[in-house]
Structures are given as C-alpha cells and as structure tokens.
C-alpha positions as CSV (number, residue, x, y, z in Angstrom):
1,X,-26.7,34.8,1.1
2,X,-30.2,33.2,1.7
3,X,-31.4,32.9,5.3
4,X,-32.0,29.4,4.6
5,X,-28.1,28.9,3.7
6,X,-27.5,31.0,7.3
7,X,-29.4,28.3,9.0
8,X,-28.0,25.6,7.5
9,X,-24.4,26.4,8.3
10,X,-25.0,26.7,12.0
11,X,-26.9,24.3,11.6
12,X,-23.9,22.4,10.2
13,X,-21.9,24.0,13.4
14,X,-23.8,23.0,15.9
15,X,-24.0,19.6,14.7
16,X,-19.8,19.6,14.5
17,X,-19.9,20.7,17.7
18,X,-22.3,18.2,19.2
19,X,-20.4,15.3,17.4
20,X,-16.8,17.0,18.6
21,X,-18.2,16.7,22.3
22,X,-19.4,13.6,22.1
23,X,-16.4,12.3,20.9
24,X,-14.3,14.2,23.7
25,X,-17.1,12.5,26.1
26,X,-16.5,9.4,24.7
27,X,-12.6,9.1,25.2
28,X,-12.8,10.3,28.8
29,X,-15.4,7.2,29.2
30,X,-12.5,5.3,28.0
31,X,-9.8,6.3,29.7
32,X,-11.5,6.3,33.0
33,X,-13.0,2.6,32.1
34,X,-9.5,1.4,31.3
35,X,-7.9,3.1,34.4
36,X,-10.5,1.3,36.4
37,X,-10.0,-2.1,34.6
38,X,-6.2,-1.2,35.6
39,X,-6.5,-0.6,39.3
40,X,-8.9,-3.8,39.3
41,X,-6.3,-5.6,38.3
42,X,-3.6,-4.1,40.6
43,X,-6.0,-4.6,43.4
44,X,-6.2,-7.9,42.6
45,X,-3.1,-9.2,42.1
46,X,-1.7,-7.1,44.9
47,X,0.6,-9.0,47.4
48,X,-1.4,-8.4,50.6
49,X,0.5,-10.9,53.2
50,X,-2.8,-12.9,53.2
51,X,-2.4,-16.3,51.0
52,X,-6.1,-16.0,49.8
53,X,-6.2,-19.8,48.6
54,X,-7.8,-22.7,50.0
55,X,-9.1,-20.2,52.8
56,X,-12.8,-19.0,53.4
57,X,-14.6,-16.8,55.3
58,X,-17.8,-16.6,57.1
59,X,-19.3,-14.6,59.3
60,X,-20.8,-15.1,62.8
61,X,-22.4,-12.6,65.1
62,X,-23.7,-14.0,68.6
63,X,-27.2,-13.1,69.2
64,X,-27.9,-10.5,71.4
65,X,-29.6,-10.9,74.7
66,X,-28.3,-14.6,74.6
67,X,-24.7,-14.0,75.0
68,X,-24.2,-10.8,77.5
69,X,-20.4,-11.4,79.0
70,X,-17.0,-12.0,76.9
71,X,-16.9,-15.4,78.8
72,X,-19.9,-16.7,77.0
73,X,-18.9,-15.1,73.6
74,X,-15.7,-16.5,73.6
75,X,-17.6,-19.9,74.3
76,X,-19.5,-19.5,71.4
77,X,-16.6,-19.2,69.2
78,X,-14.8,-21.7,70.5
79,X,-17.9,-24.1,70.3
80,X,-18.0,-22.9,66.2
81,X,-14.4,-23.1,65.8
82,X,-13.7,-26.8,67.3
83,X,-16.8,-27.7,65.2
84,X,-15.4,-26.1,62.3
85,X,-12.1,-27.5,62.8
86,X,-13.9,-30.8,62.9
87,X,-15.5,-30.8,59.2
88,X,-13.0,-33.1,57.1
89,X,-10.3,-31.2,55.0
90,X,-10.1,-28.9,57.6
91,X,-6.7,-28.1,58.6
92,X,-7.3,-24.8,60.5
93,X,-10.2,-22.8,61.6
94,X,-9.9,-18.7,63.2
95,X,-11.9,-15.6,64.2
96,X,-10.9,-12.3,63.9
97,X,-13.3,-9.5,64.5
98,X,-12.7,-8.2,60.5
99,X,-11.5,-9.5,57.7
100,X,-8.4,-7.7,56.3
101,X,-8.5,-5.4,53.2
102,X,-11.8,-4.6,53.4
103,X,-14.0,-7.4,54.9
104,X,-17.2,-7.1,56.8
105,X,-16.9,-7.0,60.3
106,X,-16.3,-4.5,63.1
107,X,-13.2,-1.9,61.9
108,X,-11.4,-0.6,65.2
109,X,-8.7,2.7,65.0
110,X,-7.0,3.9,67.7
111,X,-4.0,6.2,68.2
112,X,-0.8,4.7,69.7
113,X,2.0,6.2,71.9
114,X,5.2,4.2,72.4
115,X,5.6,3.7,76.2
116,X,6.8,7.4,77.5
117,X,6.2,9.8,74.7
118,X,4.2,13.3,75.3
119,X,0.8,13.4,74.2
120,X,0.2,15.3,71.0
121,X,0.4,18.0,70.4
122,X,3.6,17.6,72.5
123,X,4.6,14.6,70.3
124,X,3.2,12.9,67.7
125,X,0.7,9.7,67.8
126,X,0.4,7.1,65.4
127,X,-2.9,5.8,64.2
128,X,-3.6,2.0,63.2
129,X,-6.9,-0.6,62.6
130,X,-6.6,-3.6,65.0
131,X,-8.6,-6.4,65.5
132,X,-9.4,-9.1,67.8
133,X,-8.1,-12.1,66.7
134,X,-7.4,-15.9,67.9
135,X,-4.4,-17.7,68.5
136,X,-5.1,-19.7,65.3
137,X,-5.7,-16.6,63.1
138,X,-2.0,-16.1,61.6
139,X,-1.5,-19.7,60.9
140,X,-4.4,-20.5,59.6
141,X,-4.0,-17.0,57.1
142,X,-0.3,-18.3,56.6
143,X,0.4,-14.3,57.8
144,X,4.3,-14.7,58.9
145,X,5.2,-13.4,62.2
146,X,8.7,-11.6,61.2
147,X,9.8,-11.4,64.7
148,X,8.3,-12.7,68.4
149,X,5.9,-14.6,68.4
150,X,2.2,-15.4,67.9
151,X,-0.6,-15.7,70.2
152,X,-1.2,-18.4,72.3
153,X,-4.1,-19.8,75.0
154,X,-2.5,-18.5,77.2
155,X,-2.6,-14.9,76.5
156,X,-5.8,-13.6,78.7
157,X,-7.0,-10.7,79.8
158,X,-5.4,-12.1,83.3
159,X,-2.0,-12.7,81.8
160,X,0.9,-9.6,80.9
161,X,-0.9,-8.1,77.6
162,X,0.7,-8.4,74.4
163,X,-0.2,-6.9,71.0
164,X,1.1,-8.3,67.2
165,X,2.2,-5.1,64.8
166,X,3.0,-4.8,61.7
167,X,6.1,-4.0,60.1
168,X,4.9,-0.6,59.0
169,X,3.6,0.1,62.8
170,X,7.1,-0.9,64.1
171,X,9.3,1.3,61.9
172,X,7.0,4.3,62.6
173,X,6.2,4.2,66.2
174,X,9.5,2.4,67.3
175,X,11.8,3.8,64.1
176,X,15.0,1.7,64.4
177,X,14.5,0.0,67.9
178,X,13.5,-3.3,68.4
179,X,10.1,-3.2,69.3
180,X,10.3,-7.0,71.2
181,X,9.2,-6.3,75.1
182,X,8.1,-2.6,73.7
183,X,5.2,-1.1,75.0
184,X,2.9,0.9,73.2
185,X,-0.7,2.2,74.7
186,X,-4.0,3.4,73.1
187,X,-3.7,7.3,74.1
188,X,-7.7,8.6,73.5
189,X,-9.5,5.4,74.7
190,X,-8.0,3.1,77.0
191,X,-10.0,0.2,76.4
C-alpha cells in the first residue's frame, strides 16, 4: 500500500467523521430549537388568571427629589389614574408596583409565618412575591377574588391591615383552614 493511498483513507476518515459530527451537531440544534418553539408556545398560551385582552400596561416612576413622602406619591398616581380613567374607551385604570409573570417593575419576596408559628428552623416559613397594588387592580385585570374580598379606599395604613393571597399561598401556609380573618406576618423584615 502506497503512502498516498494511507493518506487518502484518513483522509477519507476524518472527513466521515467531521460530516458524522456535524450531523450529530445539527440534530441537537434541532431538538433544542423545537423544544424552545414548544415551551414558547406553552408559555404563551398558558392560563395565567390574568385576561391579557383589551388591557395595557405602562409604566410610571415618580421623579425623585419631587415626590419624597407616600402621601405625595400616592397623589401622583391618583392624579395619572383619574386622568387615565378619563381617556374615552376607558373602562378601568390600576397601579401595581410589577406587572405579573415577568413585568418590569419592583419584584418584592418575603417569608410569611401564619399568626403563632415558631420561627424556622423551629417551623417552616413560606416564601411569596407581593406587590403593591390599588383597589382597582383585580377588576380592572378581571383576577377573580375566590373568597373575601378585594381592596377598597378604605384600606390605609390607618385602618386594620389586610393582605389578598393566592390560592397556592392559602393551601400552603393555612393547609385546610380557612384563611378569612387569618393572620399571617413577614417574619425577616417587618416592613
């Protein structure tokens, strides 16, 4: 056998080889694009609670420096909102500090301890996003309240607190108890 024929039989090799991975390279590509299409889709026509028609979403921040106490903030966004409420075709207008599933805007976790129970690592906590919302916000996102009742003007800072949970929150702090007239407290910051 000639050297020449060595040569070209790895050269023949390498060249199956190279052809073989990009193949294997190319089916990974793929599968990995068509698992991605997949969860797009999932992702997108997932039921989130949040009817997603005729509703839009903008976002305000009130300048620094100008606004300096909650009193004047809330102003502000009362101002935008009665404004906004105003624009014909309107039918509702809300603020919420972040948008659900993923929105811009200030994300907030705590941990939560029903009313009573030890401290971990005596007892477990249970860990949730809130945000700061209006009384408007669940109407206007058509989010049912399942059971009490949603926020009104006259929840203050001044007036007995209340909170809105979800479902998932009340089965796992409260389990099978109704968590109505519940109490339930931020455990690591208490603001």
């Amino acid at each position: 056998v000639s050297a020449g024929a060595n040569i070209r039989r790895r050269t023949l090799r390498a060249r199956s080889a190279l052809v073989t991975a990009e193949v294997a390279m190319s089916l990974a590509l793929l599968v990995g694009a068509g698992l991605l299409i997949k969860s797009f889709v999932r992702i997108h026509t997932a039921d989130t609670g949040i009817r997603t028609d005729h509703l839009l979403t903008a976002g305000l921040t009130a300048p620094q420096g100008r606004y300096t106490s909650a009193a004047s903030v809330r102003d502000l966004y009362e101002r935008v909102l009665g404004r906004v409420q105003a624009i014909p075709g309107v039918t509702s207008a809300a603020a919420v500090s972040r948008v659900p599933i993923g929105g811009p805007g200030l994300q907030l976790g705590r941990s939560f301890l029903p009313e009573g129970a030890p401290e971990p690592p005596a007892g477990p906590d249970f860990s949730a996003e809130w945000s700061v919302v209006t009384p408007a916000y669940f109407g206007t996102a058509q989010i049912p309240i399942v059971k009490g009742r949603a926020f009104t003007d006259r929840d203050t800072a001044d007036s007995t607190l209340v909170t809105i949970i979800s479902e998932t929150m009340a089965r796992r702090v409260f389990g099978g108890r109704d968590p109505i007239g519940q109490r339930i407290r931020s455990w690591r910051d208490e603001n």
